[in-house]
PDB file with SEQRES, HELIX, SHEET and CRYST1 records, atoms N, CA, C and O in Angstrom:
SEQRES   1 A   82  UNK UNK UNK UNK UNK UNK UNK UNK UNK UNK UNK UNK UNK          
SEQRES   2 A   82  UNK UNK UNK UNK UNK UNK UNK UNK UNK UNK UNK UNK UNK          
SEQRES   3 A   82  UNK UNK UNK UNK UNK UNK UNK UNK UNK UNK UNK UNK UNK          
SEQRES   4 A   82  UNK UNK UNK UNK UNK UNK UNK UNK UNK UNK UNK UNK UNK          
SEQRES   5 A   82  UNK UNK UNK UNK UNK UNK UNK UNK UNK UNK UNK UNK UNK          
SEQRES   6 A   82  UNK UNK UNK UNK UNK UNK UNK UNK UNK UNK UNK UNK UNK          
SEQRES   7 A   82  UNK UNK UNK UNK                                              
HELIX    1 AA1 UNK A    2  UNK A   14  1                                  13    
HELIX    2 AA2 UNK A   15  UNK A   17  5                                   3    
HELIX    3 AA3 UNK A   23  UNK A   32  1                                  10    
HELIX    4 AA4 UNK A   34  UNK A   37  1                                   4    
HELIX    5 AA5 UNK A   45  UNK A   65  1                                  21    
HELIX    6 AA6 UNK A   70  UNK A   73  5                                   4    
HELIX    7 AA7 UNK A   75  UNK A   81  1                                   7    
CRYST1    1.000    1.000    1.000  90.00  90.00  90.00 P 1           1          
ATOM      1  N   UNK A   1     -13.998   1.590   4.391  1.00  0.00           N  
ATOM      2  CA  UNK A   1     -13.534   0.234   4.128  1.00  0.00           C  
ATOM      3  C   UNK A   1     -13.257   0.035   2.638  1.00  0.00           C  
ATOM      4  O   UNK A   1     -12.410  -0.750   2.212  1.00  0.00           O  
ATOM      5  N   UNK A   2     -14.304   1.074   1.624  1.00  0.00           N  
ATOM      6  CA  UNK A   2     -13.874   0.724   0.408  1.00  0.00           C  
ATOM      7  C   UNK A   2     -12.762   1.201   0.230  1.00  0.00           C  
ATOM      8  O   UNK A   2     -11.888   0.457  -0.214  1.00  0.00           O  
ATOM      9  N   UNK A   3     -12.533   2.254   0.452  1.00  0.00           N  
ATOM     10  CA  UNK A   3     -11.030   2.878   0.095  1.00  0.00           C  
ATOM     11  C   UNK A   3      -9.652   1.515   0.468  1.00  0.00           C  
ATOM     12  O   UNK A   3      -8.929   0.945  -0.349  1.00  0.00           O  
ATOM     13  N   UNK A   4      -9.706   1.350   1.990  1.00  0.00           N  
ATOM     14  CA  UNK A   4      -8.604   0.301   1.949  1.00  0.00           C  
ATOM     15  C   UNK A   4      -8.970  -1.101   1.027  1.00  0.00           C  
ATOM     16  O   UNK A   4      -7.989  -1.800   0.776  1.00  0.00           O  
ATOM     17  N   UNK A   5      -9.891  -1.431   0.660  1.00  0.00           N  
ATOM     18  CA  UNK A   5      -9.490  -2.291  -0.241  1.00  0.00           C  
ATOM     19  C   UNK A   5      -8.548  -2.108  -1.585  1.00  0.00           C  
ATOM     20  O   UNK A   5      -7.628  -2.745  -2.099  1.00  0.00           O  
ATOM     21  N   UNK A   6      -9.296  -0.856  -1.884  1.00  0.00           N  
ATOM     22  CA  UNK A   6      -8.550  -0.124  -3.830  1.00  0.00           C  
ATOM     23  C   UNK A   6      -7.388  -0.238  -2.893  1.00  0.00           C  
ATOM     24  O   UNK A   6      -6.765  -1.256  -3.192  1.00  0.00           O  
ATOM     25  N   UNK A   7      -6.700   0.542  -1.629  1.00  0.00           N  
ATOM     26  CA  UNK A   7      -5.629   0.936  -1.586  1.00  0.00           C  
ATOM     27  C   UNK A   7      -4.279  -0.678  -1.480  1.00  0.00           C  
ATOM     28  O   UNK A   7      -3.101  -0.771  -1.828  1.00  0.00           O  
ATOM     29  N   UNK A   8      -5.286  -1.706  -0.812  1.00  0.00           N  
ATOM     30  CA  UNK A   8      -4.701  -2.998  -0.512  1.00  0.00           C  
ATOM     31  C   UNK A   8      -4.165  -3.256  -1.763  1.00  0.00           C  
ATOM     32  O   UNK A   8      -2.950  -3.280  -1.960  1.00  0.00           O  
ATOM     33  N   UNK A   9      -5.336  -3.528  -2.970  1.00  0.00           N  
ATOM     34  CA  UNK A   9      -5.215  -4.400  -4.208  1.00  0.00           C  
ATOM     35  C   UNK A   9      -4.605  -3.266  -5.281  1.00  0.00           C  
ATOM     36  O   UNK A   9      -4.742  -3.454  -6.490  1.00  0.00           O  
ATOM     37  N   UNK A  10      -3.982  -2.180  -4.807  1.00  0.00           N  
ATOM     38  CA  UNK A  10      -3.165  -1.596  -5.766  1.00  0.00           C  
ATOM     39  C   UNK A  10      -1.586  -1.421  -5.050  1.00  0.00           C  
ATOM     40  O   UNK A  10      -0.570  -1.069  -5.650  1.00  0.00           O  
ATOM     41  N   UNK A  11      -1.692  -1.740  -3.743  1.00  0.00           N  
ATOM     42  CA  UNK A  11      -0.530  -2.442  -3.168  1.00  0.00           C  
ATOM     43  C   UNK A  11       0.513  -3.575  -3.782  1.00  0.00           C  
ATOM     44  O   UNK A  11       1.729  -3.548  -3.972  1.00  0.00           O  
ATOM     45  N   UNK A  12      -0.550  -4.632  -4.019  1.00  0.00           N  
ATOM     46  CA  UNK A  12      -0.935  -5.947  -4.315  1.00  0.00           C  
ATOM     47  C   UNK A  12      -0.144  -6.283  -5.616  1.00  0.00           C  
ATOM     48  O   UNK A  12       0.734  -7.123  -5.813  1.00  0.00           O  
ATOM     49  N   UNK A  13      -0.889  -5.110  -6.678  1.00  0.00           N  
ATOM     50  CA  UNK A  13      -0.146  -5.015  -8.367  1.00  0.00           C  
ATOM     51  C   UNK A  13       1.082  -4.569  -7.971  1.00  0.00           C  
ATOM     52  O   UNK A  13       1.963  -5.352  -8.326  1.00  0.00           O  
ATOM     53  N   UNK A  14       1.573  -3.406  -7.241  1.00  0.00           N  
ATOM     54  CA  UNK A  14       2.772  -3.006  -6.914  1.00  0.00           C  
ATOM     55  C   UNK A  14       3.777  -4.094  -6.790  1.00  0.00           C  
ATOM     56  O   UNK A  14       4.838  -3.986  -7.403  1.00  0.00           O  
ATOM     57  N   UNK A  15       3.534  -5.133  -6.051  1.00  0.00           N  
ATOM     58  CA  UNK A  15       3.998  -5.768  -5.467  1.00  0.00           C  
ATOM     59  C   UNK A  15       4.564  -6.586  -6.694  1.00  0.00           C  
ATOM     60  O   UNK A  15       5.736  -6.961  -6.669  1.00  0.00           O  
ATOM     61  N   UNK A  16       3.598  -6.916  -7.954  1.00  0.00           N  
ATOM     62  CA  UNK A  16       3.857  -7.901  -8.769  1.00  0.00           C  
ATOM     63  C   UNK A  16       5.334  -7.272  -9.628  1.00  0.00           C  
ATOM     64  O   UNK A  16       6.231  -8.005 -10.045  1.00  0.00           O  
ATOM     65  N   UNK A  17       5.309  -5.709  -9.759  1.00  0.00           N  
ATOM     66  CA  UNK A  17       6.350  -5.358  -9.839  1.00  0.00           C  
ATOM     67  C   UNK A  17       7.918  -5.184  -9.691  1.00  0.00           C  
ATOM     68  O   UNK A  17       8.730  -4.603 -10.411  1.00  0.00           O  
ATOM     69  N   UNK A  18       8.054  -5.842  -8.581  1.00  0.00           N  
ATOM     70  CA  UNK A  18       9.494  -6.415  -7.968  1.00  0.00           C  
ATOM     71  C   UNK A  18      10.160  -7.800  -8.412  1.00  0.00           C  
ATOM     72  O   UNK A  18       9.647  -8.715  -9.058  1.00  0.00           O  
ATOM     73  N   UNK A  19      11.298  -7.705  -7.944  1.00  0.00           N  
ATOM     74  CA  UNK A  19      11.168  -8.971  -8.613  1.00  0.00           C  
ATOM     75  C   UNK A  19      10.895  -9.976  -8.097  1.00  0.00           C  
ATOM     76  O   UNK A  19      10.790  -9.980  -6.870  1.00  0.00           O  
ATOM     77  N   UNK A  20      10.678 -11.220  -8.869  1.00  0.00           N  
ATOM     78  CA  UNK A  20       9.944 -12.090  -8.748  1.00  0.00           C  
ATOM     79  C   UNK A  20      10.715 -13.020  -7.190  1.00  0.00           C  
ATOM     80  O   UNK A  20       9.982 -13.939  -6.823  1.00  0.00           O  
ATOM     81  N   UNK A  21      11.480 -12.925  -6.689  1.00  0.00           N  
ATOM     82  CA  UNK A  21      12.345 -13.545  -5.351  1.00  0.00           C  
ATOM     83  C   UNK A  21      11.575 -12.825  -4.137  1.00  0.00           C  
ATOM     84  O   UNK A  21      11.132 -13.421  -3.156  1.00  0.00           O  
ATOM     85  N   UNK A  22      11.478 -11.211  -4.410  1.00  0.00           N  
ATOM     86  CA  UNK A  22      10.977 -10.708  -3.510  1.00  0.00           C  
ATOM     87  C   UNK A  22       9.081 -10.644  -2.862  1.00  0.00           C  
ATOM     88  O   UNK A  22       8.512 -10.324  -1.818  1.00  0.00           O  
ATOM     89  N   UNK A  23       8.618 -11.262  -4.489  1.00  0.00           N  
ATOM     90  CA  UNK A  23       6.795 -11.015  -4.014  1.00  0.00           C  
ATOM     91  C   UNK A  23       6.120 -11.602  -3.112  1.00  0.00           C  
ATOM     92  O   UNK A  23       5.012 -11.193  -2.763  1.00  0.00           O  
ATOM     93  N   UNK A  24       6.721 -12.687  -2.589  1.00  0.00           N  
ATOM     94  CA  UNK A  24       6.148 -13.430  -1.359  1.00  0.00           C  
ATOM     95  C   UNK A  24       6.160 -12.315  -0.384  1.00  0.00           C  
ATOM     96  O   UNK A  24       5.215 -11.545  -0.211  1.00  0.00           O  
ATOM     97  N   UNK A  25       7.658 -12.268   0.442  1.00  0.00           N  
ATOM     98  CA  UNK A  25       7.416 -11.753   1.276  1.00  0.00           C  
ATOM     99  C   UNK A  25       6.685 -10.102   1.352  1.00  0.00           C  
ATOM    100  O   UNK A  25       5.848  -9.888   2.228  1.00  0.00           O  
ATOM    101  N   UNK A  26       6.957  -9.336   0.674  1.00  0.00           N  
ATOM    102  CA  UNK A  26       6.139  -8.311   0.243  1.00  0.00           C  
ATOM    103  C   UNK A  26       4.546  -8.219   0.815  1.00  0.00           C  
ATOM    104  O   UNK A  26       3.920  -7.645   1.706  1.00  0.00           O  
ATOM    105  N   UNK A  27       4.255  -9.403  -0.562  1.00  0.00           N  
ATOM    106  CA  UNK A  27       2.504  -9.655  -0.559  1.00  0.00           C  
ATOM    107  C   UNK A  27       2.029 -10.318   0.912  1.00  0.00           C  
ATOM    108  O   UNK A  27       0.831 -10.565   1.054  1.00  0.00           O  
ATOM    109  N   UNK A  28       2.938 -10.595   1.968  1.00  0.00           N  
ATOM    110  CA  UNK A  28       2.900 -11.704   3.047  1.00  0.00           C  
ATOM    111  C   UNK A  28       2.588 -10.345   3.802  1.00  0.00           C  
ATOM    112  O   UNK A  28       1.492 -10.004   4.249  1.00  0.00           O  
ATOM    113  N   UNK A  29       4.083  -9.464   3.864  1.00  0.00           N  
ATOM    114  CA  UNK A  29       3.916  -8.246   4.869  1.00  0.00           C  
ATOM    115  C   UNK A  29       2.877  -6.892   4.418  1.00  0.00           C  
ATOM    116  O   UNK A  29       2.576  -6.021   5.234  1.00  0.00           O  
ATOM    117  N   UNK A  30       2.371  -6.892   2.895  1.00  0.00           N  
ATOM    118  CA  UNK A  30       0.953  -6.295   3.096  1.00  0.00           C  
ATOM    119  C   UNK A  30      -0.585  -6.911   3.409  1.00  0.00           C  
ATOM    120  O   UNK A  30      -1.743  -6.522   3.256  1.00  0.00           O  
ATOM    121  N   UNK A  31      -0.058  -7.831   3.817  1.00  0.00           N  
ATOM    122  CA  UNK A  31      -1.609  -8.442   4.082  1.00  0.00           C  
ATOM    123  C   UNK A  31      -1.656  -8.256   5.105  1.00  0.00           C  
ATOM    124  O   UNK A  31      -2.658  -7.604   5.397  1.00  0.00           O  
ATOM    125  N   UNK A  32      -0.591  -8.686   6.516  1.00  0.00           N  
ATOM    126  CA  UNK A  32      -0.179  -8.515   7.745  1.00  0.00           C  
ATOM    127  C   UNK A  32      -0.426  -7.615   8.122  1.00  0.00           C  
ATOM    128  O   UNK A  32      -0.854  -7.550   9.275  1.00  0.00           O  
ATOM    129  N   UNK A  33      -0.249  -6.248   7.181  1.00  0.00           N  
ATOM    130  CA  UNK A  33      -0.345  -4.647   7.510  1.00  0.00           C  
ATOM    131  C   UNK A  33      -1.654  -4.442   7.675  1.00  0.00           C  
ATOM    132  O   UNK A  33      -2.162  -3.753   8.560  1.00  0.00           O  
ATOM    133  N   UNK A  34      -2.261  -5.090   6.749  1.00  0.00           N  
ATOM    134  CA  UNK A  34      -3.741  -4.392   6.414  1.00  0.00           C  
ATOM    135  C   UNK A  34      -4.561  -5.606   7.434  1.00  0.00           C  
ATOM    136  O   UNK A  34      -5.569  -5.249   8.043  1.00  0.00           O  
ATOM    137  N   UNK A  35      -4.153  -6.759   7.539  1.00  0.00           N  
ATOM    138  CA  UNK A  35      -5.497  -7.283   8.546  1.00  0.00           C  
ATOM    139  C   UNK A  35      -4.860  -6.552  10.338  1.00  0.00           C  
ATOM    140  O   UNK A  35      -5.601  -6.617  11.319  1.00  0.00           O  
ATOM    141  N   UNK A  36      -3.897  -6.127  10.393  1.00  0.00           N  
ATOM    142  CA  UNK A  36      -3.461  -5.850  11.579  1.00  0.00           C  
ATOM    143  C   UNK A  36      -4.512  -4.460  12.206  1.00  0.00           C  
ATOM    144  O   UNK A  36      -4.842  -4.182  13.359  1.00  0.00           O  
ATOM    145  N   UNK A  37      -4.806  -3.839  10.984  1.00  0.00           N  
ATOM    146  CA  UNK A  37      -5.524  -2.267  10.754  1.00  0.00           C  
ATOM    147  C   UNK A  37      -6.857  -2.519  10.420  1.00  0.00           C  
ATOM    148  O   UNK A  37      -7.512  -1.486  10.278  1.00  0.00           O  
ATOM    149  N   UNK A  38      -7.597  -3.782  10.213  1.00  0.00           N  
ATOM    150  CA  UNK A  38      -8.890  -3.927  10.071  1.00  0.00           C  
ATOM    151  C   UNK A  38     -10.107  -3.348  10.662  1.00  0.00           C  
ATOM    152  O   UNK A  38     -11.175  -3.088  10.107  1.00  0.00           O  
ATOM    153  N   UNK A  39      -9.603  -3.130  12.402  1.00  0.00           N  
ATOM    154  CA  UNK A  39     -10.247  -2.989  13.267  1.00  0.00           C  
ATOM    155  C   UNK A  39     -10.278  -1.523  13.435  1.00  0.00           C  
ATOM    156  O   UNK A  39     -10.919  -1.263  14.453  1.00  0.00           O  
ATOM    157  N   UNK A  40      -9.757  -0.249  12.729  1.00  0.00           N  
ATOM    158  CA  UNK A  40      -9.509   0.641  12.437  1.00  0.00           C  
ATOM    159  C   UNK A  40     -10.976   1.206  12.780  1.00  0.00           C  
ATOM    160  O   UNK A  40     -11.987   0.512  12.675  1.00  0.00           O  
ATOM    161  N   UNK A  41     -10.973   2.487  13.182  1.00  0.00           N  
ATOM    162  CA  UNK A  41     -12.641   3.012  13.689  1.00  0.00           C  
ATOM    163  C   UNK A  41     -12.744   3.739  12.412  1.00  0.00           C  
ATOM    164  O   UNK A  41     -12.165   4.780  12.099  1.00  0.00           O  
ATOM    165  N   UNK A  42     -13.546   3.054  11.744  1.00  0.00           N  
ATOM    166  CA  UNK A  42     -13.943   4.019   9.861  1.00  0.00           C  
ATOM    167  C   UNK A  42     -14.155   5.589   9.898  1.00  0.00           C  
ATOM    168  O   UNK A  42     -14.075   6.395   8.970  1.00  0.00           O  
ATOM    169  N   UNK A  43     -14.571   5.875  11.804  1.00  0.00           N  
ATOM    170  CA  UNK A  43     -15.009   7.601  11.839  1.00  0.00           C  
ATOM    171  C   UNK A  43     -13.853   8.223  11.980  1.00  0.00           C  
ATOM    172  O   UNK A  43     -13.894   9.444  11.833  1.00  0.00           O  
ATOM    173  N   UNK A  44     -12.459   7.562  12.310  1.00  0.00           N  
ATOM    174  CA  UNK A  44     -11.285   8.414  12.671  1.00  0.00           C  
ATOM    175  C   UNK A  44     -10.830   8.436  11.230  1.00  0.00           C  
ATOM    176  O   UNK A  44     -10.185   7.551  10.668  1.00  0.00           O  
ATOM    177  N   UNK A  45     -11.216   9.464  10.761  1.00  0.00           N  
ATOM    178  CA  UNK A  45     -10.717   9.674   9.409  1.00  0.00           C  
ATOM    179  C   UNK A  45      -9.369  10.465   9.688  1.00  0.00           C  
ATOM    180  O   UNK A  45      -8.544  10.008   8.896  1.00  0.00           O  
ATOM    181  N   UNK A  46      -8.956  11.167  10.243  1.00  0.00           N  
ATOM    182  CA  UNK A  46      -7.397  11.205  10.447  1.00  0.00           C  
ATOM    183  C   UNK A  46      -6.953  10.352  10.550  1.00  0.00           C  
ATOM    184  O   UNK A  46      -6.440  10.266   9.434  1.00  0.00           O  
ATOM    185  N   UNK A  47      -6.547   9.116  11.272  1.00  0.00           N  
ATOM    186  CA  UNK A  47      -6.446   8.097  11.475  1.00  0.00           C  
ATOM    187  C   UNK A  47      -5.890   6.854  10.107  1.00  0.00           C  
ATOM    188  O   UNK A  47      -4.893   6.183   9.841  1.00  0.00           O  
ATOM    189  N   UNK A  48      -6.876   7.043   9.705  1.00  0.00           N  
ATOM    190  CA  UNK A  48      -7.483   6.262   8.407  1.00  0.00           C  
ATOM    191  C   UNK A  48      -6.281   6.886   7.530  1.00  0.00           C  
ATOM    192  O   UNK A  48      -5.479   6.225   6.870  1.00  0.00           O  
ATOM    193  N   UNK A  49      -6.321   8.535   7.674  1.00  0.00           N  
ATOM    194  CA  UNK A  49      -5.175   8.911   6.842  1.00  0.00           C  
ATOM    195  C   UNK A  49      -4.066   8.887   6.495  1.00  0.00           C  
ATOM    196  O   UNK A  49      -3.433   8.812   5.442  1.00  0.00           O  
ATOM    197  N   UNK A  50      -3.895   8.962   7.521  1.00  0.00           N  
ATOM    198  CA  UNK A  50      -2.639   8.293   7.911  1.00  0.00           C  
ATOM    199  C   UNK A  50      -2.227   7.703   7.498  1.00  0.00           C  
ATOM    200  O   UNK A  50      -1.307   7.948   6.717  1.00  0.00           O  
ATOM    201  N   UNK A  51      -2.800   6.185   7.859  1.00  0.00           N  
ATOM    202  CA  UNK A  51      -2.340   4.706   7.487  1.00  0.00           C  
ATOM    203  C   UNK A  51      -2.634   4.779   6.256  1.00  0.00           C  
ATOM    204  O   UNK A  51      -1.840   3.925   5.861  1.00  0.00           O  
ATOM    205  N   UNK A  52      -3.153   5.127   5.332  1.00  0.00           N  
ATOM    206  CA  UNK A  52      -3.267   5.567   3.694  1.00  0.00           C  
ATOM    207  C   UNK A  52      -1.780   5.905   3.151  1.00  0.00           C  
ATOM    208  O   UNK A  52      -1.289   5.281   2.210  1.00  0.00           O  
ATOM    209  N   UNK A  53      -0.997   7.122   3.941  1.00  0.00           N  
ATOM    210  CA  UNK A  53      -0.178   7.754   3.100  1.00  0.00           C  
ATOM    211  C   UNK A  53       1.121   7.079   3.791  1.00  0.00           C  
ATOM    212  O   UNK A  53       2.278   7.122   3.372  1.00  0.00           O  
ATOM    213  N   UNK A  54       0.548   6.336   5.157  1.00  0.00           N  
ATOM    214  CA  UNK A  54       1.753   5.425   4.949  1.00  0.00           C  
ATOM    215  C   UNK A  54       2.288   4.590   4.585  1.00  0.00           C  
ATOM    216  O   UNK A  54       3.514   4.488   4.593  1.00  0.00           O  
ATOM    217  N   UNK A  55       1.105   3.368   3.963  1.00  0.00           N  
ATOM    218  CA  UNK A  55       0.877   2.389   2.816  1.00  0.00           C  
ATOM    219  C   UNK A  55       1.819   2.980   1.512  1.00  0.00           C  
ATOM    220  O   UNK A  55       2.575   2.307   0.812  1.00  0.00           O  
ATOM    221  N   UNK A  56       1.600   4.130   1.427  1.00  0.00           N  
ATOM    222  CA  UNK A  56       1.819   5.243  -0.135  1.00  0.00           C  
ATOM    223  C   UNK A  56       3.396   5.313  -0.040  1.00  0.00           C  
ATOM    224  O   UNK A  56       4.139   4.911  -0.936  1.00  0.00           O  
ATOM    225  N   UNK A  57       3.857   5.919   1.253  1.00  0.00           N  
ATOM    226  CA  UNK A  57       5.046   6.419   1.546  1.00  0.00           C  
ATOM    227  C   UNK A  57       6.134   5.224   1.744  1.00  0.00           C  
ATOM    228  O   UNK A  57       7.342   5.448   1.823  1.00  0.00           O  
ATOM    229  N   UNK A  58       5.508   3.820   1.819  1.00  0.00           N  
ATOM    230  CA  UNK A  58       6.420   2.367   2.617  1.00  0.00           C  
ATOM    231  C   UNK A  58       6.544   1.951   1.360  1.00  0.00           C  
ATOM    232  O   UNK A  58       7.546   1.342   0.987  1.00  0.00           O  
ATOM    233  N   UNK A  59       5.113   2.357   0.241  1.00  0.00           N  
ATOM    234  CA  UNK A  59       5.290   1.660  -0.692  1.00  0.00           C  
ATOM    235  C   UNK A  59       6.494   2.111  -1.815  1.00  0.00           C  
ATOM    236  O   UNK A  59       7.126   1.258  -2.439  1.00  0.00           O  
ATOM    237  N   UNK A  60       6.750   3.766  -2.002  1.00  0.00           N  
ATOM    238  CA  UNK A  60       7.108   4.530  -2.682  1.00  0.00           C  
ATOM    239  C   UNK A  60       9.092   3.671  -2.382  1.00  0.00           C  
ATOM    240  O   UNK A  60       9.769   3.015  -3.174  1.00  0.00           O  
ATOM    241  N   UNK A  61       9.325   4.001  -1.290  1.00  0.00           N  
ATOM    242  CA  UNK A  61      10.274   3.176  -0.237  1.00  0.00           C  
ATOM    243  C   UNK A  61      10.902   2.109  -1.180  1.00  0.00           C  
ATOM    244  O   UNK A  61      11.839   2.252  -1.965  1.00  0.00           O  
ATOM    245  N   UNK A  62       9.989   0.763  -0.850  1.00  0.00           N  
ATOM    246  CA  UNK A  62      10.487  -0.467  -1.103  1.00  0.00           C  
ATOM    247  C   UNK A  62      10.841   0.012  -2.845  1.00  0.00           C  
ATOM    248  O   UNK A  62      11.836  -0.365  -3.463  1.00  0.00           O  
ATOM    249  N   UNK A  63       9.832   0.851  -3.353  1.00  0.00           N  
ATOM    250  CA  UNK A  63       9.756   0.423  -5.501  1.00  0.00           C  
ATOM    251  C   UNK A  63      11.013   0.957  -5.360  1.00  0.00           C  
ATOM    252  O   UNK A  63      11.969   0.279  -5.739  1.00  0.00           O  
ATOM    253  N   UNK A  64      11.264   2.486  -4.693  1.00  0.00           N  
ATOM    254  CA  UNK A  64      13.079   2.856  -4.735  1.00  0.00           C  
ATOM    255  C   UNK A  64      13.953   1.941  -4.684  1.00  0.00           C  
ATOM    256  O   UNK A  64      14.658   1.759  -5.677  1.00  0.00           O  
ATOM    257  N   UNK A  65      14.136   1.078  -3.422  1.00  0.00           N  
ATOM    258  CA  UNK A  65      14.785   0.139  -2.946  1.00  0.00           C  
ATOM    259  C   UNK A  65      14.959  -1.352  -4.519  1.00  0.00           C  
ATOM    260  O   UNK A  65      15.887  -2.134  -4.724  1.00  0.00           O  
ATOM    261  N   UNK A  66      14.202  -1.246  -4.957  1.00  0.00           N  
ATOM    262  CA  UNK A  66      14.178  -2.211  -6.158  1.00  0.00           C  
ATOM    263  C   UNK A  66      14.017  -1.650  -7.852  1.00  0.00           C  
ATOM    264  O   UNK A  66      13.585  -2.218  -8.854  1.00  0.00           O  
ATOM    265  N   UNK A  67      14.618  -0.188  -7.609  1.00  0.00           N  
ATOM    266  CA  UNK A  67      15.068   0.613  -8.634  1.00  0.00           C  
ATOM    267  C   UNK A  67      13.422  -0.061  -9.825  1.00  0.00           C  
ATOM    268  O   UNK A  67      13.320  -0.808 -10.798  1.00  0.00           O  
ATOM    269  N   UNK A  68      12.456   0.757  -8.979  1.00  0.00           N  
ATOM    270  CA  UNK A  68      11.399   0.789  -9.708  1.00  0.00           C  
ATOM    271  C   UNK A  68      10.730   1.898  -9.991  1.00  0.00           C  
ATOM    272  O   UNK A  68      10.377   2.554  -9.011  1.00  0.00           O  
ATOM    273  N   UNK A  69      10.449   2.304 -11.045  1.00  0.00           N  
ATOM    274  CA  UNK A  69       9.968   4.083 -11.410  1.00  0.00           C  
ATOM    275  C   UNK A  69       8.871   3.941 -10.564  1.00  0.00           C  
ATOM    276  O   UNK A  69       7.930   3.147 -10.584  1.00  0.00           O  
ATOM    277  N   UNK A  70       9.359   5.462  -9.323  1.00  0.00           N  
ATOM    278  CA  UNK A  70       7.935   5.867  -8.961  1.00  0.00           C  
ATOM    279  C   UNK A  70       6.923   5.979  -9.795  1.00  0.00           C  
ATOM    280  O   UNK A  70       6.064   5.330  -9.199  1.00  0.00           O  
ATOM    281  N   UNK A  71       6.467   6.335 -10.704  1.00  0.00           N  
ATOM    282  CA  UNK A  71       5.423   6.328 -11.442  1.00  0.00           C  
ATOM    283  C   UNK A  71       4.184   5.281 -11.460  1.00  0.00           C  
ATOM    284  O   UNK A  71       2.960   5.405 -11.468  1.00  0.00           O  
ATOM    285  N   UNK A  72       5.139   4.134 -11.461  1.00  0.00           N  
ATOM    286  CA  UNK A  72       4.081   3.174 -11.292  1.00  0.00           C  
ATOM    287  C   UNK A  72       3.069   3.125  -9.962  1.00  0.00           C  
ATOM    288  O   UNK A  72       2.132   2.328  -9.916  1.00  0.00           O  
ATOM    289  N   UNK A  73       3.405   4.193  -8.739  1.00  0.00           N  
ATOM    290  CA  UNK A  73       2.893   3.869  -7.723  1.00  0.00           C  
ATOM    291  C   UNK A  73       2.193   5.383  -8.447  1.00  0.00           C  
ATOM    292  O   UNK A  73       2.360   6.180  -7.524  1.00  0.00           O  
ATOM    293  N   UNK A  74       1.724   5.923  -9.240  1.00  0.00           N  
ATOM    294  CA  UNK A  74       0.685   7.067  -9.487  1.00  0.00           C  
ATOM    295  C   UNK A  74      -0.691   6.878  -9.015  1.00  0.00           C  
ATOM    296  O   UNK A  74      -1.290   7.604  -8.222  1.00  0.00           O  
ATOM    297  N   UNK A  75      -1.297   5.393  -9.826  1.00  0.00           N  
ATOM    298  CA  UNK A  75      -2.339   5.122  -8.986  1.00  0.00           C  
ATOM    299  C   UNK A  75      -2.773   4.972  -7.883  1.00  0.00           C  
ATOM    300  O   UNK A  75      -3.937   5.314  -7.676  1.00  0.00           O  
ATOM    301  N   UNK A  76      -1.991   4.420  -6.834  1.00  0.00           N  
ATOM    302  CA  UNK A  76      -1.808   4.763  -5.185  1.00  0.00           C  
ATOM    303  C   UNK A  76      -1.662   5.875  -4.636  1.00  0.00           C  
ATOM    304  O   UNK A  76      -2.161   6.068  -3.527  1.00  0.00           O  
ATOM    305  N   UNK A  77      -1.072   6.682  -5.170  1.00  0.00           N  
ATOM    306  CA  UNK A  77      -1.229   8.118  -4.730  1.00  0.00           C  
ATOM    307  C   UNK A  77      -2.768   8.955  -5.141  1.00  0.00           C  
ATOM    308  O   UNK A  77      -3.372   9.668  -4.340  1.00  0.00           O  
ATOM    309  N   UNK A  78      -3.039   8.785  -6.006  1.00  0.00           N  
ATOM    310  CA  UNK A  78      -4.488   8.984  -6.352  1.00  0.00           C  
ATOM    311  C   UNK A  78      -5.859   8.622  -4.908  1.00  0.00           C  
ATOM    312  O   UNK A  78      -6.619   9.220  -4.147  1.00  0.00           O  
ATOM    313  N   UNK A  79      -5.413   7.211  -5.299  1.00  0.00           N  
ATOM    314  CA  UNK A  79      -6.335   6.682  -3.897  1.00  0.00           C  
ATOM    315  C   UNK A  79      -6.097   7.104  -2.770  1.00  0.00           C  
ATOM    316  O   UNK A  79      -6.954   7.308  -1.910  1.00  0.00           O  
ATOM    317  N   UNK A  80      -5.145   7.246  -2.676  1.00  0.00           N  
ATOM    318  CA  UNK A  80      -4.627   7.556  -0.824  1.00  0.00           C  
ATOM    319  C   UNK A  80      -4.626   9.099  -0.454  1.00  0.00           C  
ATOM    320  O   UNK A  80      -4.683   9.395   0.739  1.00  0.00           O  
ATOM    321  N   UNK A  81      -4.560  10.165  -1.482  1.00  0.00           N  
ATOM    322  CA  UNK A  81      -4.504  11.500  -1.283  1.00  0.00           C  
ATOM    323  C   UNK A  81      -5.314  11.922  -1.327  1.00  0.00           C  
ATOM    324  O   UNK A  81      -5.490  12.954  -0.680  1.00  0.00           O  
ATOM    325  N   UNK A  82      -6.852  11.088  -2.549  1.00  0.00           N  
ATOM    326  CA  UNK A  82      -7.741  11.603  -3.067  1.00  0.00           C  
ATOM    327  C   UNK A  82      -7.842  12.537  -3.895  1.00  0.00           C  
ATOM    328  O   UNK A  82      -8.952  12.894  -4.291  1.00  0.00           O  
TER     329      UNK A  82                                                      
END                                                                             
């Protein structure tokens, strides 16, 4: 559970990164993501992984889509790969 939080609230900063028209809906559809996955069984750590590197991979996505240096998503990759 700790992990998806770091991974939520470095989502979260990502997010502040776009521009400013787009952060609602963004910050709307990662919250959606992550309470939808709450119920997640903490022992299916495959599972868990998953939804980590797909957070990583949706996120990597949108910063392209808004001509934002991957780089900034370094710290998310950290968390999510370990």
């Amino acid at each position: 559970m700790k992990k998806a939080l770091k991974v939520y609230g470095e989502v979260l900063r990502l997010v502040r990164r776009l521009p400013k028209d787009t952060r609602p809906y963004y910050a709307k559809y990662a919250r959606e993501n992550f309470v939808n996955y709450r119920e997640a069984d903490p022992k299916d750590l495959d599972s868990l992984n998953e939804l980590f590197h797909r957070a990583y991979n949706h996120s990597l996505w949108v910063l392209n889509k808004y001509s934002v240096d991957e780089s900034a998503a370094k710290k998310l990759k950290q968390i999510c790969y370990g």
